[in-house]
N, C-alpha and C positions, 0 to 999 in steps of 0.2 A: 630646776632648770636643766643640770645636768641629764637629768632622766628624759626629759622633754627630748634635747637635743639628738641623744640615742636613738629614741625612738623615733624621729626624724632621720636622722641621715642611715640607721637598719637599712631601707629597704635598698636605700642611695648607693652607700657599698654592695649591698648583694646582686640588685641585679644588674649596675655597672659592671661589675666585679665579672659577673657572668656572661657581657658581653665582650670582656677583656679575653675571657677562655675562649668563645667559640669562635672567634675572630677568623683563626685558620680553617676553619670546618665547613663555614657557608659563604654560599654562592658570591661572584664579583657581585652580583644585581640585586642583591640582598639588601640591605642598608635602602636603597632608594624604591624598593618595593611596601618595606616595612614603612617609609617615610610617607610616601604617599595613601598606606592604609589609615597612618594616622590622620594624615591633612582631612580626607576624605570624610573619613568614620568614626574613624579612634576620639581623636578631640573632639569634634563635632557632639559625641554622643556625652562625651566630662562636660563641657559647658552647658552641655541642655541640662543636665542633672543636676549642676550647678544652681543653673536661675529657677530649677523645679522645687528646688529643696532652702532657697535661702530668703532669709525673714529680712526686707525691705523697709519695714514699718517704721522702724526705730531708728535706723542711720541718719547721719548727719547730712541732708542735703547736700551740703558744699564739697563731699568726699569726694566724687568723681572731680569736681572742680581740678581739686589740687592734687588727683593723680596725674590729671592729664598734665597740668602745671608741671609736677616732677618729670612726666616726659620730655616735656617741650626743653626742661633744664639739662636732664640728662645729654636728650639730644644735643643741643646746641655744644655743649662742653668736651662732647667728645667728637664732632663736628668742628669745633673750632682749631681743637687737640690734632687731628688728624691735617687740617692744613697750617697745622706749625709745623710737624713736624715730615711733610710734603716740603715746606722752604726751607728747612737745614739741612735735611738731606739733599735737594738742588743742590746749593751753596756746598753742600760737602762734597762734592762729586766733582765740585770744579776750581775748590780749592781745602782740603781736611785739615779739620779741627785740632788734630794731636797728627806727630809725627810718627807714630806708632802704627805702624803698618794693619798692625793686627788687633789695637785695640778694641775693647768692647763696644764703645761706642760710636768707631769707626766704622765697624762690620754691621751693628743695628740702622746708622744712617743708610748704611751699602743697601742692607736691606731691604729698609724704607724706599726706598726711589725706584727699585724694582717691583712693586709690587702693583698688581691689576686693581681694575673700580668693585671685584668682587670682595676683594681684600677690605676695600672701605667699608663696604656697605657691611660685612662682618663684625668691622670694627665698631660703627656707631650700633648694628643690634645687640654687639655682647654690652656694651654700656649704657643700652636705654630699657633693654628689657627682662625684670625680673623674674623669678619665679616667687609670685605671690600665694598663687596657688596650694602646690605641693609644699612648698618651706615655710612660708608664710604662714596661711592658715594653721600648720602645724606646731607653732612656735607661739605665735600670739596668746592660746589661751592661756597658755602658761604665768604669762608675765602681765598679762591686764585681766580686767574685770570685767564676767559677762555681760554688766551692762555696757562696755565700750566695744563690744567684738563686732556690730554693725560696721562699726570703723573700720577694722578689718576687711571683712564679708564685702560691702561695697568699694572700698580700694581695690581688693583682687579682681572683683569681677568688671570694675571699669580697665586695671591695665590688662586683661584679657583678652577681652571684647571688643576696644578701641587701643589697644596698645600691641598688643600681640596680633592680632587678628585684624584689624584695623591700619593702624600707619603702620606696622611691623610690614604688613601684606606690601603694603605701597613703595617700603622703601627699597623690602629686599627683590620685587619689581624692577626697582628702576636700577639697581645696581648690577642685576643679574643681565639684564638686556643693554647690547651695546650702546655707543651713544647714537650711531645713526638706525638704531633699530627703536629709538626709545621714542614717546609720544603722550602725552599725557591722558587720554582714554585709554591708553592700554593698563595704566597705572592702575584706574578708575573702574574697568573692567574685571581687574583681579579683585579689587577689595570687593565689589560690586558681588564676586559670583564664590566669596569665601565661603565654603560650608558653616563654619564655625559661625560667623554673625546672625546668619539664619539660625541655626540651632540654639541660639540665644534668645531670638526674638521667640521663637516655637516653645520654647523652656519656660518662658517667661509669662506669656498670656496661657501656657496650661497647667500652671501652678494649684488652682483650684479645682482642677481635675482628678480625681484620686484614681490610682492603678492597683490593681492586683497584688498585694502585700506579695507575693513572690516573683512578681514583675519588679517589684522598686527592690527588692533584696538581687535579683541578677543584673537591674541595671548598676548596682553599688560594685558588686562584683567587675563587672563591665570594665569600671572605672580603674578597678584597683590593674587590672590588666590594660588599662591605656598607659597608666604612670610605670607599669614593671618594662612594657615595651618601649620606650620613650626611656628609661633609665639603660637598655640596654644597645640601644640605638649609642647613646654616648658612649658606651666600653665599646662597643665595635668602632665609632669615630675615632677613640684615644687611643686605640692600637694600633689605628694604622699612618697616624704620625709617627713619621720615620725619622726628623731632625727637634733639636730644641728651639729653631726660631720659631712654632706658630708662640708657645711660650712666653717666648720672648716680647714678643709682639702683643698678646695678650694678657699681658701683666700691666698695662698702660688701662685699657677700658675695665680691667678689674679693679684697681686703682681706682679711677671713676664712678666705679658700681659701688662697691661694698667700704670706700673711706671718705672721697670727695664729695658724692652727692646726698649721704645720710648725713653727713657732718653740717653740711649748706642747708637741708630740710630743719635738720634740729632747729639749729640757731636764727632762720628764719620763723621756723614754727611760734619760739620763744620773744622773736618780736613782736610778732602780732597777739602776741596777751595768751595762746594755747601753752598747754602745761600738765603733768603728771598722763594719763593711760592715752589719749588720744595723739597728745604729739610724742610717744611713745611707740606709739603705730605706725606716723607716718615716716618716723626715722627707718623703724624694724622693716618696711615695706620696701621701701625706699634704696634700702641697704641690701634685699633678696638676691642669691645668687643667681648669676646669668640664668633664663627660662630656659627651657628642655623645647621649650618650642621654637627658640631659632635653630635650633641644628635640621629640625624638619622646615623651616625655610630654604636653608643651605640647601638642602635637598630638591627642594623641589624646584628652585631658581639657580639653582648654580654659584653657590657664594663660596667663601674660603672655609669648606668643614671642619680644618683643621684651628683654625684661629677661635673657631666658637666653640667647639671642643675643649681645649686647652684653658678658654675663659671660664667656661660651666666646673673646670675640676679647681683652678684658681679662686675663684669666687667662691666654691663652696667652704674651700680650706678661709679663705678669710673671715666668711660671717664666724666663724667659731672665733679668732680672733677678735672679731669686733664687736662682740655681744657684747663680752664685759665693756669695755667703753661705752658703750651706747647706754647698758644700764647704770654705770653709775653717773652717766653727765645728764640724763633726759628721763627717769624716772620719777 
């Protein structure tokens, strides 16, 4: 497992790490150029390779089910989270909590009540959306058995397709557009003209197509330089936070990603009679550090980059925390 994890988070540090260096080096327009090759091309072409390459036959019908289910939970909970603490912070601004001028949780309420609908919409995507994909898939074979990796393989590719690319598109939409700018076709229009769902569908019905053994070896290649770009997309995001509140701020939907919502999957899982590799999946799934794909939302809608920055390096530092838990309560 230890080795799994290495070999997981190698490439995580290096080319974050790389985008932490050249931060001073390239262009202001850089970052949102790089974002929009990915929205466009870059993932468009991971997902179609995705549904080209992965075996359907065997998965549990009900899997997208209850990914979309852990969405709709994630969502709600850190949607509910954000208007509690939209009312304490009111309430603290017109009469505070501790007399402490300078306390910590005077200055985070402070903070709270100042912040824009981009802020939100940051906050519910670092808590609804995983990286199943890159961490995910990478992690899994380790700890279940090939015959349950469908379980896997169909989770990823449903929060992808309809979670990432799907409601991710719609919400960081509506959060990004003001309120008298906002209308519900426009919403409908972005998911409608996502590159990425199309590359899905195109993926999917040409699966029994075969290509050129050195066409399917450069489109793997491709791939592996969608996730090096996209890992350094974030070193460029985390350098150029300049204070600790996105941090601060983003310690709450990480919180929500990687302890609250696998904890709630378990134990639900365990209700309904699931047990050993499968509800082992939808905990590890479940529990994925924030996706590498909302910061390329942020980008392209205008969200808070800094808040979903700060939650993609929080979250990843916690799945290493929470593995052990997870494997010794749910295996």
């Amino acid at each position: 497992m230890i080795e799994t994890l290495f070999h997981a988070y190698t490439p995580l540090v290096i080319w974050t790490g790389l985008g932490l260096l050249v931060f001073q080096y390239i262009p202001v327009d850089f970052p949102k150029l790089l974002s929009r090759f990915l929205f466009w091309i870059g993932i468009p072409l991971q997902i179609a390779v995705l549904a080209r390459q992965s075996d359907f036959s065997g998965a549990v019908g009900f899997t997208p089910a209850i990914a979309i289910f852990v969405l709709f939970v994630s969502t709600s909970l850190a949607w509910l989270t954000w208007v509690l603490l939209r009312r304490l912070s009111t309430r603290h601004v017109k009469k505070p909590y501790f007399d402490g001028k300078h306390s910590v949780v005077n200055l985070f309420l402070l903070n709270i009540n100042s912040l824009t609908r981009s802020s939100q919409g940051s906050f519910i995507l670092a808590a609804m959306l995983g990286n199943t994909g890159f961490v995910g898939l990478a992690i899994t074979p380790a700890i279940i058995s090939s015959d349950n990796n469908n379980w896997a393989v169909l989770y990823s590719v449903t929060n992808n397709v309809i979670g990432s690319y799907g409601f991710g598109v719609f919400l960081a939409s509506y959060f990004g557009h003001s309120d008298g700018k906002n209308h519900w076709w426009i919403q409908l229009r972005d998911v409608i003209t996502v590159p990425a769902l199309w590359a899905f569908i195109i993926g999917f019905f040409t699966r029994n197509i075969p290509l050129p053994e050195n066409v399917e070896s450069g489109l793997q290649t491709a791939v592996l330089g969608v996730i090096a770009s996209a890992l350094v997309l974030v070193g460029i995001r985390l350098r150029a936070i300049k204070t600790w509140q996105s941090f601060e701020l983003a310690l709450i939907p990480s919180l929500l990603k990687v302890v609250i919502v696998p904890v709630l999957i378990g134990f639900g899982a365990s209700f309904f009679g699931l047990s050993g590799d499968p509800r082992l999946v939808l905990v590890l799934m479940s529990g994925t550090p924030t996706a590498l794909s909302v910061l390329i939302l942020a980008e392209i809608y205008e969200l808070d980059r800094d808040l979903l920055a700060s939650s993609i390096a929080l979250t990843s530092v916690g799945l290493l925390l929470m593995l052990p838990l997870w494997l010794a309560c749910f295996i």
